[in-house]
N, CA, C and O atoms as a GROMACS GRO file, in nm:
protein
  168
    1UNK      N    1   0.083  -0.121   0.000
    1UNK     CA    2   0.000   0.000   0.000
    1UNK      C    3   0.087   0.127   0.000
    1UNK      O    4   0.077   0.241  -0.045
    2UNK      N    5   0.162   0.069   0.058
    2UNK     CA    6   0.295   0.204   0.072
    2UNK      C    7   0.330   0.286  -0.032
    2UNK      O    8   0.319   0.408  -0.048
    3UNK      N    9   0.400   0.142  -0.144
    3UNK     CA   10   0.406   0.179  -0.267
    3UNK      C   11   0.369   0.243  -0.327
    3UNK      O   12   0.438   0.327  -0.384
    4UNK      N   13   0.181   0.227  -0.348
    4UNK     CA   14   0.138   0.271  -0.482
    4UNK      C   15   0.134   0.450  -0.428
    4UNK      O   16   0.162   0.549  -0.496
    5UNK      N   17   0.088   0.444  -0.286
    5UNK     CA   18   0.074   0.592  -0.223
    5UNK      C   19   0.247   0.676  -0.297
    5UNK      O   20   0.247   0.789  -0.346
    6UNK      N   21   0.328   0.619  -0.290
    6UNK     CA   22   0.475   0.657  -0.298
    6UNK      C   23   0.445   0.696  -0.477
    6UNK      O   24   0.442   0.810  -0.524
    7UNK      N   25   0.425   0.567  -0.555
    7UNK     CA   26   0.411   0.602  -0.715
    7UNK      C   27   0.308   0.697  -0.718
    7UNK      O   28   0.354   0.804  -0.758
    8UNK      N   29   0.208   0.703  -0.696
    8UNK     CA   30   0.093   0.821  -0.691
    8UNK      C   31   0.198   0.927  -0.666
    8UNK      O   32   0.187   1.002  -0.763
    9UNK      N   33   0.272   0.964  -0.605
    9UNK     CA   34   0.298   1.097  -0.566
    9UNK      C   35   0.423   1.105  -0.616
    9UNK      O   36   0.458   1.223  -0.609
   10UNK      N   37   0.522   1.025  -0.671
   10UNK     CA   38   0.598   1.058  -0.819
   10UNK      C   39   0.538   1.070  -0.952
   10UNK      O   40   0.595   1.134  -1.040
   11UNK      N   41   0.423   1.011  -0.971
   11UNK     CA   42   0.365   1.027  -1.106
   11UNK      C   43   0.297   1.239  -1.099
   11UNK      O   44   0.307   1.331  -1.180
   12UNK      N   45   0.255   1.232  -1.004
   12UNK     CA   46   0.230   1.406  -0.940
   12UNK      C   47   0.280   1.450  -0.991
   12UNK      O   48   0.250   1.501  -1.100
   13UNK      N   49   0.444   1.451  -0.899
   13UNK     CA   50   0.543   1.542  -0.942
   13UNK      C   51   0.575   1.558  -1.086
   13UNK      O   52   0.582   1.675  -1.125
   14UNK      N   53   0.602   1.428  -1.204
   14UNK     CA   54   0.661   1.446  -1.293
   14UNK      C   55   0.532   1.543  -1.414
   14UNK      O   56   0.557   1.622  -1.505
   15UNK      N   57   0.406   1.494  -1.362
   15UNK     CA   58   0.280   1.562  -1.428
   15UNK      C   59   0.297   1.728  -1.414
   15UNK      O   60   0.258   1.812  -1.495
   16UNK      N   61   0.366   1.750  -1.289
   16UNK     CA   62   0.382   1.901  -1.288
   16UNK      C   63   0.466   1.962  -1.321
   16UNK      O   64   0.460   2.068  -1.383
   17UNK      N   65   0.610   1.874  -1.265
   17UNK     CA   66   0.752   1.913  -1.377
   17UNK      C   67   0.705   1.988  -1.521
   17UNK      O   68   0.741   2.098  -1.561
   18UNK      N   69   0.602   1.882  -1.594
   18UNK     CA   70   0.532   1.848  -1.752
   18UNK      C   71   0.494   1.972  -1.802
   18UNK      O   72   0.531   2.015  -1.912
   19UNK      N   73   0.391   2.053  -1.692
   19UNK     CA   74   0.295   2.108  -1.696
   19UNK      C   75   0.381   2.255  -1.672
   19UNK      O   76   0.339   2.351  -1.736
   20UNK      N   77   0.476   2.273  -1.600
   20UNK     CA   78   0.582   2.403  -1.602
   20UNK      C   79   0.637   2.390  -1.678
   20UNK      O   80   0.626   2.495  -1.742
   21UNK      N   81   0.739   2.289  -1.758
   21UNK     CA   82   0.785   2.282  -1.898
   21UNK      C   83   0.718   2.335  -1.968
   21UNK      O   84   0.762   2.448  -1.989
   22UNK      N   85   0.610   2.312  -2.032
   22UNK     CA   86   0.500   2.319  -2.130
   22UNK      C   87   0.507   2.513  -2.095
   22UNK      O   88   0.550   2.596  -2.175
   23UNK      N   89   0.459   2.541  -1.970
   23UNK     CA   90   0.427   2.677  -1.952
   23UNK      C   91   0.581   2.794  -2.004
   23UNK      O   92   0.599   2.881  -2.089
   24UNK      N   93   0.645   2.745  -1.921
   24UNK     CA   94   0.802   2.804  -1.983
   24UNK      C   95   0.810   2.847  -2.110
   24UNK      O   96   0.845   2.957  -2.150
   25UNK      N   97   0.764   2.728  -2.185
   25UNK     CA   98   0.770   2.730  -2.318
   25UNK      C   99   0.746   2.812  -2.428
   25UNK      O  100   0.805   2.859  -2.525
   26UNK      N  101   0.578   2.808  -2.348
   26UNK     CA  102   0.455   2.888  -2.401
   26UNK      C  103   0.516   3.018  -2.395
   26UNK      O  104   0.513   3.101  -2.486
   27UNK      N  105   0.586   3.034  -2.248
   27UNK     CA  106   0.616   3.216  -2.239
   27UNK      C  107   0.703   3.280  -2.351
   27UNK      O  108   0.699   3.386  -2.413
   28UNK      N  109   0.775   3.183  -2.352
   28UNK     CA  110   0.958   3.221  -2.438
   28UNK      C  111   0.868   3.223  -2.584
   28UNK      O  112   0.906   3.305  -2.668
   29UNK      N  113   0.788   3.166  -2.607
   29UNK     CA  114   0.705   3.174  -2.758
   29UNK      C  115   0.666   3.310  -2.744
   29UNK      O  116   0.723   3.393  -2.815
   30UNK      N  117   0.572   3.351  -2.659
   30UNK     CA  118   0.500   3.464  -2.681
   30UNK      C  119   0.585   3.573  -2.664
   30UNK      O  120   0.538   3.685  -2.679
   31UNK      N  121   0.712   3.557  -2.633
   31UNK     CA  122   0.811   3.641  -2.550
   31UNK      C  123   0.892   3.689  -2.704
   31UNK      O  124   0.934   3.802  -2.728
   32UNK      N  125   0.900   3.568  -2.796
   32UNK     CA  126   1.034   3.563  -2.905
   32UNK      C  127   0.894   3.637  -3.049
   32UNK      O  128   0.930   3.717  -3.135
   33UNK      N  129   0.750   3.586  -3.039
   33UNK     CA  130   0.732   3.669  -3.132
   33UNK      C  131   0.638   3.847  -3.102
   33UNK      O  132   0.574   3.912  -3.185
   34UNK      N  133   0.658   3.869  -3.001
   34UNK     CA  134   0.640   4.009  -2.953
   34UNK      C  135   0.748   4.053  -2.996
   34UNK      O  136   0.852   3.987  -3.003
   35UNK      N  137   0.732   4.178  -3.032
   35UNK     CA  138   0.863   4.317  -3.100
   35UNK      C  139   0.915   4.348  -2.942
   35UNK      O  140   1.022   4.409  -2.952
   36UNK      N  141   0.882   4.329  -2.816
   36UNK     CA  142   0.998   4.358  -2.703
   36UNK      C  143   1.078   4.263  -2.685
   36UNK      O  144   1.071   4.140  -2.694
   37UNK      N  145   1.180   4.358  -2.651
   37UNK     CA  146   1.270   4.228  -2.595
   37UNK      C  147   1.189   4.202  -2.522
   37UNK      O  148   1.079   4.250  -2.494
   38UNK      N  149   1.306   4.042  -2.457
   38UNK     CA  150   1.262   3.994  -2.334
   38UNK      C  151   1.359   4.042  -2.242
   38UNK      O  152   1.481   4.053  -2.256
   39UNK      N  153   1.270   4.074  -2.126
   39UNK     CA  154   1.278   4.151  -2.003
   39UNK      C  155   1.323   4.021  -1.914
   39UNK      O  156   1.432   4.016  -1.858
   40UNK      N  157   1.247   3.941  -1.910
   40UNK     CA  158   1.246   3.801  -1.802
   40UNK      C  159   1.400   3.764  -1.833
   40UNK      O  160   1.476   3.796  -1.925
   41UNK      N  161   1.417   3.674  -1.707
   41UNK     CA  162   1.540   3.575  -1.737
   41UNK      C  163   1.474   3.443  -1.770
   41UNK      O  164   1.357   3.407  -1.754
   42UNK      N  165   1.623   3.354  -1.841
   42UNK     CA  166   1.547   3.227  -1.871
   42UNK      C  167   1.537   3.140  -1.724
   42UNK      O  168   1.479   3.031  -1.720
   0.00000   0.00000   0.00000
């Protein structure tokens, strides 16, 4: 029972790792075709 509680809550984490990747992404897109620079760091 231990286990699956333990995999449940690595499968979490890597879903959210996923889900901030993805967002990062999205920004540096909207970031590279806007005429400002980018202000942000990477």
């Amino acid at each position: 029972m231990a286990n699956t509680k333990i995999a449940r809550k690595e499968r979490k984490r890597k879903k959210k790792k996923k889900e901030e990747k993805n967002i990062s992404v999205a920004r540096r897109d909207r970031f590279t075709h806007s005429k400002k620079p980018i202000t942000t760091s990477k």
